[in-house]
C-alpha atoms as one frame of an Amber mdcrd trajectory, in Angstrom:
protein
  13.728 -20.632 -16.479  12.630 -17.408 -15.556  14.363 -14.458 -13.424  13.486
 -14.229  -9.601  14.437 -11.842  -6.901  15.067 -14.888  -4.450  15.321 -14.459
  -0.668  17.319 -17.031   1.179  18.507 -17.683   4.988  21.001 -20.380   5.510
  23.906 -20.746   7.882  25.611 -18.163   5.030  23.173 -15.653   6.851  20.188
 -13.770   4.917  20.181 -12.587   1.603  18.614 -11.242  -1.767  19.809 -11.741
  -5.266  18.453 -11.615  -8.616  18.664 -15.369  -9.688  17.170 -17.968 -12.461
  14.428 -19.758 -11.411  13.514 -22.838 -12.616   9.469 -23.351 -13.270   9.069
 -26.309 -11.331  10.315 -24.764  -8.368   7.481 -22.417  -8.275   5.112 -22.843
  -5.552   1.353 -24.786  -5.657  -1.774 -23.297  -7.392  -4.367 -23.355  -9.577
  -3.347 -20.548 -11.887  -0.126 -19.829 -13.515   0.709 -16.269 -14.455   3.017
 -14.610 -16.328   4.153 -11.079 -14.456   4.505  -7.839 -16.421   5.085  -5.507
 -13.547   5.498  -5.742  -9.874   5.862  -2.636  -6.991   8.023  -2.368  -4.521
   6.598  -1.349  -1.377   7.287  -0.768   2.480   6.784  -4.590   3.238   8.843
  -5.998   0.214  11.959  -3.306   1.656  11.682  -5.145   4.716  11.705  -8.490
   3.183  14.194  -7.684   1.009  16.742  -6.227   3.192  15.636  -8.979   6.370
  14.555  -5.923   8.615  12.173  -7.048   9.915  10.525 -10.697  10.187   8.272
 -10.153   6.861   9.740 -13.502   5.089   8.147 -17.085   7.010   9.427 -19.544
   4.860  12.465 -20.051   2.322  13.940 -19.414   0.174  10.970 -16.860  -1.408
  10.230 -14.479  -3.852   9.147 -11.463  -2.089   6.438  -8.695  -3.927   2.960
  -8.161  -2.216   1.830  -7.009  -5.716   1.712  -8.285  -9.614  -0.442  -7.471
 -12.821   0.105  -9.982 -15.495  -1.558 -12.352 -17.881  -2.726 -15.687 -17.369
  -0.727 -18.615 -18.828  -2.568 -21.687 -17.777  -5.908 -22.260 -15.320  -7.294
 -24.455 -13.362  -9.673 -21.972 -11.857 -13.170 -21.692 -13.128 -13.152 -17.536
 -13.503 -10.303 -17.437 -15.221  -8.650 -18.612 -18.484  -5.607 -17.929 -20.494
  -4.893 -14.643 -21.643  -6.967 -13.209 -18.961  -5.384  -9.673 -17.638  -5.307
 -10.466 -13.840  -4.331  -8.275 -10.785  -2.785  -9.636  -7.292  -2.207  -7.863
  -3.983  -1.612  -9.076  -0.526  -3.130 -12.978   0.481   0.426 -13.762   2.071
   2.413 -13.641  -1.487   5.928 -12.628  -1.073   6.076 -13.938   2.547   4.630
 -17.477   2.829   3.993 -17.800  -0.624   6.125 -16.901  -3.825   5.201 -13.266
  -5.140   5.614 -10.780  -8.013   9.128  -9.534  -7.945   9.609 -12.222 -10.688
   8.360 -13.241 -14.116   6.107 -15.813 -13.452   3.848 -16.471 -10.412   1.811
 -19.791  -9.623  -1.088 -18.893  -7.373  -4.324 -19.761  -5.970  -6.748 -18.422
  -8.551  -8.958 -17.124  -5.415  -6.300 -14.501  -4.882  -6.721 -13.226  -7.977
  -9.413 -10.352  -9.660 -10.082  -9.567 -13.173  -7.456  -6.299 -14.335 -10.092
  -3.177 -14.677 -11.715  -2.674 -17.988  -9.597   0.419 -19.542  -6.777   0.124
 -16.784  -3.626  -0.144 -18.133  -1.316  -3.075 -16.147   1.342  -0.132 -15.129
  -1.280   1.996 -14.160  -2.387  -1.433 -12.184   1.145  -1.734 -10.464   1.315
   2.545  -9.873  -2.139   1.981  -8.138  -0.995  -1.731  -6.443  -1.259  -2.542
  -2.583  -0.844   0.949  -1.403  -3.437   2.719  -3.689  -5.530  -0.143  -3.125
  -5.291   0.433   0.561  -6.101   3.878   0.160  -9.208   3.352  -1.052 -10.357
   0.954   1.503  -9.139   3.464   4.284 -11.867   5.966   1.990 -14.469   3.288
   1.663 -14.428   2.735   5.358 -14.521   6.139   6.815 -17.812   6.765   3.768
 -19.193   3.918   6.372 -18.863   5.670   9.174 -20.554   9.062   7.321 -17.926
  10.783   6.807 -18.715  13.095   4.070 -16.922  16.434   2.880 -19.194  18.925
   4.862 -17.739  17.158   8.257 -14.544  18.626   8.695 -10.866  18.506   7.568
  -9.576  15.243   6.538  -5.859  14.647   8.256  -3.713  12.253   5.910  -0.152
  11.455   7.649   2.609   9.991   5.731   1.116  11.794   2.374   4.023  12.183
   0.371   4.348   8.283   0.948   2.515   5.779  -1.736  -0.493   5.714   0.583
  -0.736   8.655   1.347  -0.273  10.162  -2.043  -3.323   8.200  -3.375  -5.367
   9.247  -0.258  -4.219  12.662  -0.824  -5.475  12.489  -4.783  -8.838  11.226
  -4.349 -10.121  12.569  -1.615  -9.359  16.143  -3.046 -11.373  14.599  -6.151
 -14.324  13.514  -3.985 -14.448  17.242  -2.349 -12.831  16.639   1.229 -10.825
  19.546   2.443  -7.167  17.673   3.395  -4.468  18.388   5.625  -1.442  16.598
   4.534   1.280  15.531   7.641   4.935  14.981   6.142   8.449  15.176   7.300
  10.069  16.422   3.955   9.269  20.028   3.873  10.321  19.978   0.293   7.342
  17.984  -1.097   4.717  20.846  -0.149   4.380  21.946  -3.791   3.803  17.809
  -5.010   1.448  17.527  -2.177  -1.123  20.561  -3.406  -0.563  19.937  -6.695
  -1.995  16.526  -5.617  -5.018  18.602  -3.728  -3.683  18.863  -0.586  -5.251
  22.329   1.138  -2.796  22.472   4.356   0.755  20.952   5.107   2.159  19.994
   8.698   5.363  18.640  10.056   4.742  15.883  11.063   7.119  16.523  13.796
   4.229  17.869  15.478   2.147  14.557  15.588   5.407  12.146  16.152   6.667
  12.626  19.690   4.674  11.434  22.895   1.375  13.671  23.404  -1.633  14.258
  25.402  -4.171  11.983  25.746  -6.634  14.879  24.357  -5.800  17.788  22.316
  -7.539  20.413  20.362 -10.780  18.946  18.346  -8.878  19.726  14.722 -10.166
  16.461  11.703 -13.111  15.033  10.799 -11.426  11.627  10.032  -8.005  10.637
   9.044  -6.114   8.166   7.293  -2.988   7.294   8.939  -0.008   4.893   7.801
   2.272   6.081  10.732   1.144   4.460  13.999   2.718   4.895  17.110   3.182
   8.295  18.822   1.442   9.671  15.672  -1.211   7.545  15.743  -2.083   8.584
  19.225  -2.034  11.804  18.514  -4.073  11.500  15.705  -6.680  10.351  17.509
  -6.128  12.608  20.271  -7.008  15.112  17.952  -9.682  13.971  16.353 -13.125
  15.999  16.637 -16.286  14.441  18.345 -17.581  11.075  16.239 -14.056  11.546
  14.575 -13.258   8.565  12.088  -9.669   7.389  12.077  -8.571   4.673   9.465
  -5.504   2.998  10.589  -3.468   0.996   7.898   0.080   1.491   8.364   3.267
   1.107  10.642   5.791   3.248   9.140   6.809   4.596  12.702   6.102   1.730
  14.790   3.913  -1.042  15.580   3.062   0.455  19.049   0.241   2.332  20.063
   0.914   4.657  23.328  -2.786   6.113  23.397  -5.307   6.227  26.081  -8.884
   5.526  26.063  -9.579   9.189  26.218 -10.866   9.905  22.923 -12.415   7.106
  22.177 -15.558   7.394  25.588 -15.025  11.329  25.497 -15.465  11.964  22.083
 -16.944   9.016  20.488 -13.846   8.349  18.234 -13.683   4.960  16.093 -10.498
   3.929  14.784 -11.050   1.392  12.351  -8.473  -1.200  11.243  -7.788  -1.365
   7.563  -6.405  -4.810   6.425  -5.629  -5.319   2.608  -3.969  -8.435   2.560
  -6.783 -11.159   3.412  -9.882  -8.464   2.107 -12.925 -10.225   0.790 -12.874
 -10.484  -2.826 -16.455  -8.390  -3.276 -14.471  -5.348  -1.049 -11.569  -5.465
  -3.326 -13.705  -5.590  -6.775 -15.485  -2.693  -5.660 -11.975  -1.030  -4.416
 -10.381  -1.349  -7.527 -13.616  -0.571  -9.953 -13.421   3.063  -7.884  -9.792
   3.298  -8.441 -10.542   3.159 -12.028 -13.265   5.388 -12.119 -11.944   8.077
  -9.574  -8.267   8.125  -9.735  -7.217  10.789 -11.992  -4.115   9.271 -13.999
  -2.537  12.357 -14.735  -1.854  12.517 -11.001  -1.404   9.398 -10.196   1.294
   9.658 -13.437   2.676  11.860 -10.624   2.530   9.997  -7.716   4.708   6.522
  -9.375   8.340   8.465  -9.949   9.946   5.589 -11.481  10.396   2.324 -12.918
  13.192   0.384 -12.117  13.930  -3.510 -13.257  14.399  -6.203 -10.971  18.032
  -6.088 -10.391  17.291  -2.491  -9.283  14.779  -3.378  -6.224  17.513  -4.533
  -3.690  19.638  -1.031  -3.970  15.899   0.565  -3.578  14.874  -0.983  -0.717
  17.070   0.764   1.489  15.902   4.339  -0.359  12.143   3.429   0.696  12.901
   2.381   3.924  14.846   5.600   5.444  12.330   7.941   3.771  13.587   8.833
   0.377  11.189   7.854  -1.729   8.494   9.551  -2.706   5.077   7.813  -4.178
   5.371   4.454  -6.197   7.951   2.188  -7.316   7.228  -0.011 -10.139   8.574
  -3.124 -11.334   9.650  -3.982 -14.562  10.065  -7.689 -13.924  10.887  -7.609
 -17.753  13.670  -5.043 -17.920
């Protein structure tokens, strides 16, 4: 038996509760894993708390993220006691995830934990840090470099945005940091943020052009703000798009994109080739600087703590990472 966060929907309605979980309920796979520390982020909130359609099948264990060790293996790249990392593939809502102490998954999903990288370090990096750096590694692609022009990050004080935030000031960029708490200016430039904004002043409807002000963004907003963003963008801008926090709509026009030459460029974690992710998470390891991203994860809570949380990260009151003590 091990302990679960389970998420069921019966004719009793929808729910989450911490519950034992008997190992033979688990789901199919090739590797069997035993979890030291989960994350709770924007997606598992929504599963958690039914929100929004996250969850496809039950009952399930929700938690896009895990970092554990490796119990037993089918898989030819990995054997037991192997330190291994997961993030995205579907885990958490079609297939059981990390907000538990064990995990049985397809050993394809999985990549080696980073020589030197300590598994909490792992979970304060997780999906969103791992995002970040593809959103980085994508607008390098498009040559963006720091000599081009302010880099706009919006939702910055969020756990994607906060990584963004910390190593593009490491790699030289200049960044302007959008967020809607006014008190997390100091946290933001202490991360290496050069400029703050409201983000007031990117959320409501806008023009379909507006003053040439960033090089290249990284935006986890969408909607209104992403519109703007691009609206906003200079010529040849780069936008990297990987978030929904205000909405799954997109109210732009095709302005920016055949007057200026803008590219907005998806950024999927979830089903990432596994060469993209190695590379994502060796440069997490070697650029991240750990005494900030120390500041970036606020807390660790245990697993009977992530239901009361979830409705903290969904209305905006968190700042940075949540980790999960599926142990505590």
């Amino acid at each position: 038996m091990f302990n679960a966060i389970l998420v069921e929907k019966d004719e009793a309605g929808y729910r989450a509760s911490l519950k034992q979980v008997d190992e033979t309920a688990l789901p199919e796979g090739d590797v069997l894993v035993r979890v030291q520390y989960s994350t709770l982020n924007y997606k598992d909130a929504l599963a958690i708390t039914g929100k929004s359609p996250v969850v496809r099948k039950f009952p399930m264990v929700p938690g896009i993220d895990f970092v554990g060790t490796v119990e037993q293996s089918a898989h030819a790249d990995f054997k037991v006691g192997d330190e291994v990392i997961l993030n995205g593939w579907g885990v958490g809502e079609t297939h059981w995830g990390g907000l538990a102490q064990k995990a049985r998954v397809k050993g394809d999903w999985l990549i080696p934990l980073p020589q030197d990288m300590q598994p909490e370090h792992a979970m304060a990096i997780g999906t969103a840090g791992y995002t970040a750096m593809l959103c980085i590694m994508t607008l390098e692609r498009h040559g963006v470099t720091p000599d081009k022009g302010d880099i706009l990050v919006t939702g910055a004080a969020g756990g994607v945005g906060s990584i963004a935030v910390s190593i593009l000031a490491k790699l030289g960029y200049r960044i302007v940091a959008s967020t809607g708490r006014p008190d997390e200016a100091d946290y933001l430039r202490s991360l290496g943020a050069d400029e703050i904004i409201d983000r007031n002043t990117l959320s409501e409807p806008g023009k379909p052009l507006a003053k040439e002000r960033w090089a290249a963004a990284v935006d986890s907003v969408g909607s209104h703000t992403l519109a703007n963003v691009c609206a906003g963008m200079r010529y040849r801008g780069v936008v990297a798009a990987c978030g929904l926090a205000q909405g799954m709509d997109f109210p732009s026009s095709v302005a920016p994109f055949i007057l200026r030459s803008v590219t907005l460029a998806g950024i999927d974690s979830s089903h990432c080739p596994v060469p993209e992710r190695k590379e994502a998470w060796r440069r997490l390891a070697a650029e991240l600087d750990i005494a900030k991203l120390d500041q970036i994860s606020t807390s660790i809570i245990g697993l009977s703590d992530t239901i009361a949380n979830s409705q903290e990260l969904l209305v905006g009151k968190v700042r940075g990472r949540i980790i999960v003590d599926v142990n505590k």
